[in-house]
C-alpha positions, 0 to 999 in steps of 0.5 A: 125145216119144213116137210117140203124142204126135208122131202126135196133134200131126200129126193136129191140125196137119192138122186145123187146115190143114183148117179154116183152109183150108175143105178139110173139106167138100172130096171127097179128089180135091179136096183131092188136089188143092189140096194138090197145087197148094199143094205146086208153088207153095210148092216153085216159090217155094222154088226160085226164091229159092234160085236168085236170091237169090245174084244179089240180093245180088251186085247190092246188094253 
């Protein structure tokens, strides 16, 4: 894959999360953000399985 090819395929990734997630009509302080605000629950989520799922997994076993 060459830059170009790469650069257009997240340029389209990101139009497409745009649109699915209705922030085209949004100011770039909004989406700002909202993005922001996604990022800490996803990173949160992310955190927290890390750190429990070994505890799980001692209990099932």
């Amino acid at each position: 894959m060459d830059s170009k090819h790469k650069s257009s395929f997240l340029s389209t990734k990101l139009y497409q999360y745009e649109l699915q997630t209705a922030l085209y009509m949004l100011e770039p302080w909004e989406k700002a953000l909202f993005n922001t605000i996604v990022l800490s629950i996803v990173s949160l989520s992310v955190i927290t399985m890390y750190q429990y799922t070994p505890v799980l997994f001692k209990l099932i076993a």
